[in-house]
C-alpha positions as CSV (number, residue, x, y, z in Angstrom):
1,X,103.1,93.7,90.3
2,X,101.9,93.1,86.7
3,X,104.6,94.0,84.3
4,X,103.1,97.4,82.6
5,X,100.5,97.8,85.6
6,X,101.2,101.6,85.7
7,X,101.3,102.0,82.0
8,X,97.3,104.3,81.3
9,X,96.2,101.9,78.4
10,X,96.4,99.0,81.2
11,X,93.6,101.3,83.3
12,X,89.9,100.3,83.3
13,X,88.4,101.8,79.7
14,X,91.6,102.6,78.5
15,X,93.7,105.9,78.4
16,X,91.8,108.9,77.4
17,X,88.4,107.3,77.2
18,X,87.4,110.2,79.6
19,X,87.1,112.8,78.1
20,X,88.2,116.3,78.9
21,X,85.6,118.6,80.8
22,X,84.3,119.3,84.4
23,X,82.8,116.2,86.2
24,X,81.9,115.9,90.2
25,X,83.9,113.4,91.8
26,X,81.4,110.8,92.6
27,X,83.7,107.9,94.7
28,X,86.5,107.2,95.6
29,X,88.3,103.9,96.8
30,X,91.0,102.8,97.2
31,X,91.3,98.9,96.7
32,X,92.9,95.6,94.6
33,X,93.0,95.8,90.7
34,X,93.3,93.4,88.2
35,X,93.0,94.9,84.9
36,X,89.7,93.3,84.1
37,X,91.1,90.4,85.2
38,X,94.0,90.7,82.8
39,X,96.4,91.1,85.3
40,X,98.0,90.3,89.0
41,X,96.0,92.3,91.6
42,X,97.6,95.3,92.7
43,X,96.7,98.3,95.1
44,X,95.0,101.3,93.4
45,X,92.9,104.6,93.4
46,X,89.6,103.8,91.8
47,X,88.4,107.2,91.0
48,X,84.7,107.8,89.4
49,X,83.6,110.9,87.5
50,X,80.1,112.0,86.9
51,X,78.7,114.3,84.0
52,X,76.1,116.9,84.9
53,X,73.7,114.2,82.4
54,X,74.7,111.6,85.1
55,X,77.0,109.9,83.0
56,X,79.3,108.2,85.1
57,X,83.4,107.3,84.5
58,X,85.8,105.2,86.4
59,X,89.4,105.2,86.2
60,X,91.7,103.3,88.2
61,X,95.2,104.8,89.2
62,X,97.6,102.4,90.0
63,X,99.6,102.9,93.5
64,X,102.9,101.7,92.0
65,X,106.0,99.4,92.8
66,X,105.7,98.1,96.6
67,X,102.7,100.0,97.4
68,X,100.2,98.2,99.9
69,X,96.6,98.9,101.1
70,X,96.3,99.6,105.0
71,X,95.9,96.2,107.1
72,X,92.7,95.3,107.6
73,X,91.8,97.1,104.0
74,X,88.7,99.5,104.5
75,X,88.4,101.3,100.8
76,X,89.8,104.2,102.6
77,X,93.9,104.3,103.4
78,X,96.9,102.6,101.8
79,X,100.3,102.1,103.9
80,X,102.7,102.9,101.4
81,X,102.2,104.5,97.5
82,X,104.7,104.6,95.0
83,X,106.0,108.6,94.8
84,X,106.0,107.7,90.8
85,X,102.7,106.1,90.3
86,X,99.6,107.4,88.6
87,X,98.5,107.2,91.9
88,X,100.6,109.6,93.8
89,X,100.0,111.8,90.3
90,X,96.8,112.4,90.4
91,X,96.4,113.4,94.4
92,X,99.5,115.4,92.8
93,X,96.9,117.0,90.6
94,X,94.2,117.5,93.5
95,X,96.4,119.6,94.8
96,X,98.1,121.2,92.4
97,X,94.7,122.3,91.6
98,X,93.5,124.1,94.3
99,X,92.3,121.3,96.8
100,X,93.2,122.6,100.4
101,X,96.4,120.5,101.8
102,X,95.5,120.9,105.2
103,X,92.0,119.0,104.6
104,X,93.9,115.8,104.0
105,X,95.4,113.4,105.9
106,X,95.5,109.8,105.0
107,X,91.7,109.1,103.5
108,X,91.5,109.4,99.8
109,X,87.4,109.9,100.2
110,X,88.5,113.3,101.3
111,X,88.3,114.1,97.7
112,X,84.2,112.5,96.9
113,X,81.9,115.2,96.1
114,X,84.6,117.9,94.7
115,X,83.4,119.4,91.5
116,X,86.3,119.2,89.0
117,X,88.0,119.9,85.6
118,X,89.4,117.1,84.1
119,X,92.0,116.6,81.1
120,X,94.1,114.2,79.7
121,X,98.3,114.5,79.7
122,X,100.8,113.2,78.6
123,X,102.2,109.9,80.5
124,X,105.5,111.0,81.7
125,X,108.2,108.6,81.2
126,X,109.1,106.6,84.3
127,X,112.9,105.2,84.9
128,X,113.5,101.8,84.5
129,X,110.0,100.9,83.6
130,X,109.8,99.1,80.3
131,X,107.5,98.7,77.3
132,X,106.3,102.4,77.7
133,X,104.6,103.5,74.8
134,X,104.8,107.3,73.1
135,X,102.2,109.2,73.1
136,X,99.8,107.7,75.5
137,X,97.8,110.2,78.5
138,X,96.1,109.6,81.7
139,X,93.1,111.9,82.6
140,X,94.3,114.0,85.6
141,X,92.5,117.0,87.3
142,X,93.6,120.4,86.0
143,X,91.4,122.1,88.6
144,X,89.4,122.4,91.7
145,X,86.0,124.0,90.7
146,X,84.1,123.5,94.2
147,X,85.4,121.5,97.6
148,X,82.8,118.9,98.4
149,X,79.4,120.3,100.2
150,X,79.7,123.4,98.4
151,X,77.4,124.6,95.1
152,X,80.4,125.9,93.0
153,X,83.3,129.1,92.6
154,X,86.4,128.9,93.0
155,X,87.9,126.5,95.8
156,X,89.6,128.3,98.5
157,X,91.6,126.6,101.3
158,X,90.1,127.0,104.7
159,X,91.9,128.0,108.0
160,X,91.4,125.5,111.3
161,X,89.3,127.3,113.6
162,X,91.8,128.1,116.6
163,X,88.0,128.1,118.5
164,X,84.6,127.6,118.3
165,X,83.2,129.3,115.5
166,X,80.2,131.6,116.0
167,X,76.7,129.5,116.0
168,X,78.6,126.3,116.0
169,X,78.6,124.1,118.8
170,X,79.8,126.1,122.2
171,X,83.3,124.6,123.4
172,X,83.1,123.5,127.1
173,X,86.4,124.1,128.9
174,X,87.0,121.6,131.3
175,X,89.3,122.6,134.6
176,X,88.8,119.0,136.8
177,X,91.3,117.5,137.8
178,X,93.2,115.2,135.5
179,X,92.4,111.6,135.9
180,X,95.6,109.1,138.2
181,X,96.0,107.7,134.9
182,X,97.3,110.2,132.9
183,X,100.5,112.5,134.4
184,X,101.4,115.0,131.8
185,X,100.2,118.4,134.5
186,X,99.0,121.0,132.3
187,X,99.5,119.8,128.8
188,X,96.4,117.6,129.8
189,X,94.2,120.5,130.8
190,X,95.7,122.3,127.6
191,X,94.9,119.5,125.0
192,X,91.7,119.0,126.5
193,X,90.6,122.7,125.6
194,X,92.5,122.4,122.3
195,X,90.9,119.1,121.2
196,X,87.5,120.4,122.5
197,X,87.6,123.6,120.0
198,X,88.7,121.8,117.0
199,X,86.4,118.5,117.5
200,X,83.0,121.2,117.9
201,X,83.7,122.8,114.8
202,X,84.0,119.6,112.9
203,X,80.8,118.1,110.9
204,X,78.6,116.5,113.3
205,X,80.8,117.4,115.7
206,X,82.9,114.2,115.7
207,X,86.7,113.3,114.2
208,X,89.1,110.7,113.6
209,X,92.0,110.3,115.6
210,X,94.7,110.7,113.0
211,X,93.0,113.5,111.4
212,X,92.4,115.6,114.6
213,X,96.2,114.8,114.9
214,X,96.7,117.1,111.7
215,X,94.2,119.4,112.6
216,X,95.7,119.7,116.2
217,X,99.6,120.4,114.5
218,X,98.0,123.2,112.1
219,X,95.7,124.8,114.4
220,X,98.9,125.4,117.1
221,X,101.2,125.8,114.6
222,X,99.6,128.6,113.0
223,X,99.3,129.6,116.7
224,X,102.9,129.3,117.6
225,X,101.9,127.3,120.3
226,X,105.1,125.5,121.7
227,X,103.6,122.5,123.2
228,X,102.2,121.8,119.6
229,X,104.1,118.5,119.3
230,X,103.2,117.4,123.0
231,X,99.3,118.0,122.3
232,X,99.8,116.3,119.1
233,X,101.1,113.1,120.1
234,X,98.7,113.0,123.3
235,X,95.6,113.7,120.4
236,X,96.3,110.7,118.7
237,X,96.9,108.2,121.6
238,X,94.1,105.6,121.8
239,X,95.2,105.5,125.6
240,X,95.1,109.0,126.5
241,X,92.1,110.2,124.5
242,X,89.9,107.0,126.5
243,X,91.9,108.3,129.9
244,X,90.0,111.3,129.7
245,X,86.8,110.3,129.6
246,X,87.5,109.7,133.5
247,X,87.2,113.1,133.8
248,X,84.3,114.8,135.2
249,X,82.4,115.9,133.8
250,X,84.0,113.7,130.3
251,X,84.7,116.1,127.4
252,X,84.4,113.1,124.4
253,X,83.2,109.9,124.0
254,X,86.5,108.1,122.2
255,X,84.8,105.2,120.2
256,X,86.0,103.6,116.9
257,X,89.0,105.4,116.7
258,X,86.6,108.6,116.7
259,X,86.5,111.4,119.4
260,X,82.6,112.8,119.9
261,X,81.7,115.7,121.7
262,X,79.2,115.2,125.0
């Protein structure tokens, strides 16, 4: 890593070259920076801010020391990012802000289309780091106007359905017997229905695999369910998710690393 690389005047622009206000969160990406070319590549946040005038803003937030994109990159995921990095700080500030944790799991574009407030803080001083400079900020959110899809108010974390919601999509319960090659009895039947309520109430009825993973632990955890960590671990299996669709009738089409309701 570039010596400085996490230092704000090293960012795309310069620190505090956007300025405070409310913007909509128009990208984001996570990908290699270089500083303009100034600099060794490194792993990074590339966030970009729109005015209500259409005026458009990026600033990139470095992933810090040791941090590395996921493998093969897709703009999406990293493996590791730095706890101290501008980074880390600013999905610190998402949150901090009123940005619902349980809506994210491990893709920063969770955060495209939210309507925020930015302002610019202070830098804080980072151990063993040299070459800071006093007095320099980095443009962080201070809060969550509106979650993406909405038109504005205040942003309000949402609960995981433990069901099909009313007018979505109806849940089919599926009671066939489970498939030679999977041997787990019940649990089976039971993370069928589980996966089943959470993927129909999902946009276009469709998820990820890791993300119905975290939507799976909430939704039984809030439920006490004790077979939580079971259901969890059989929801994210590659294996066991295309096992199922042996079933009859199938209750997903598993594809991409996406489960799809039939």
């Amino acid at each position: 890593m570039a010596k400085g690389s996490l230092l704000p005047e090293n960012a795309v622009g310069g620190a505090g070259i956007i300025p405070d206000g409310d913007y909509t969160i128009k990208d984001v990406v996570a990908h290699l920076f270089d500083y303009g070319g100034k600099a060794d590549e490194v792993p990074a946040i590339a966030v970009t801010y729109v005015t209500d005038d259409g005026q458009d803003y990026e600033q990139n937030y470095s992933a810090g020391k040791g941090s590395s994109l996921a493998s093969p990159p897709d703009g999406k995921r990293f493996e590791i990012i730095g706890k101290n990095s501008n980074a880390w700080a600013w999905i610190g500030s998402m949150l901090g802000s009123g940005f619902p944790k349980d809506k994210v799991d491990d893709d920063v574009t969770v955060f495209k289309g939210c309507r925020v407030t930015v302002g610019n803080v202070a830098q804080p001083k980072r151990p063993g780091l040299k070459d800071q400079t006093e007095g320099k900020t980095i443009p962080l959110v201070t809060k969550v106007l509106a979650l993406p899809g909405t038109k504005g108010g205040a942003a309000r974390p949402t609960v995981p359905a433990k069901s099909a919601a009313a007018g979505s999509k109806p849940t089919t319960t599926t009671t066939s017997a489970t498939p030679a090659s999977t041997s787990n009895g019940n649990v089976d039947d039971h993370a069928v229905e589980v996966i089943q309520a959470i993927v129909a109430t999902a946009p276009d009825t469709a998820i990820g695999r890791l993300k119905l993973g975290t939507a799976v632990m909430i939704t039984l955890a809030k439920a006490k369910d004790p077979t939580m960590a079971q259901v969890k671990k059989l929801a994210t299996d590659a294996t066991w998710l295309t096992a199922q669709m042996e079933r009859d009738p199938a209750p997903w089409v598993f594809s991409e690393d996406t489960v799809t309701l039939v």
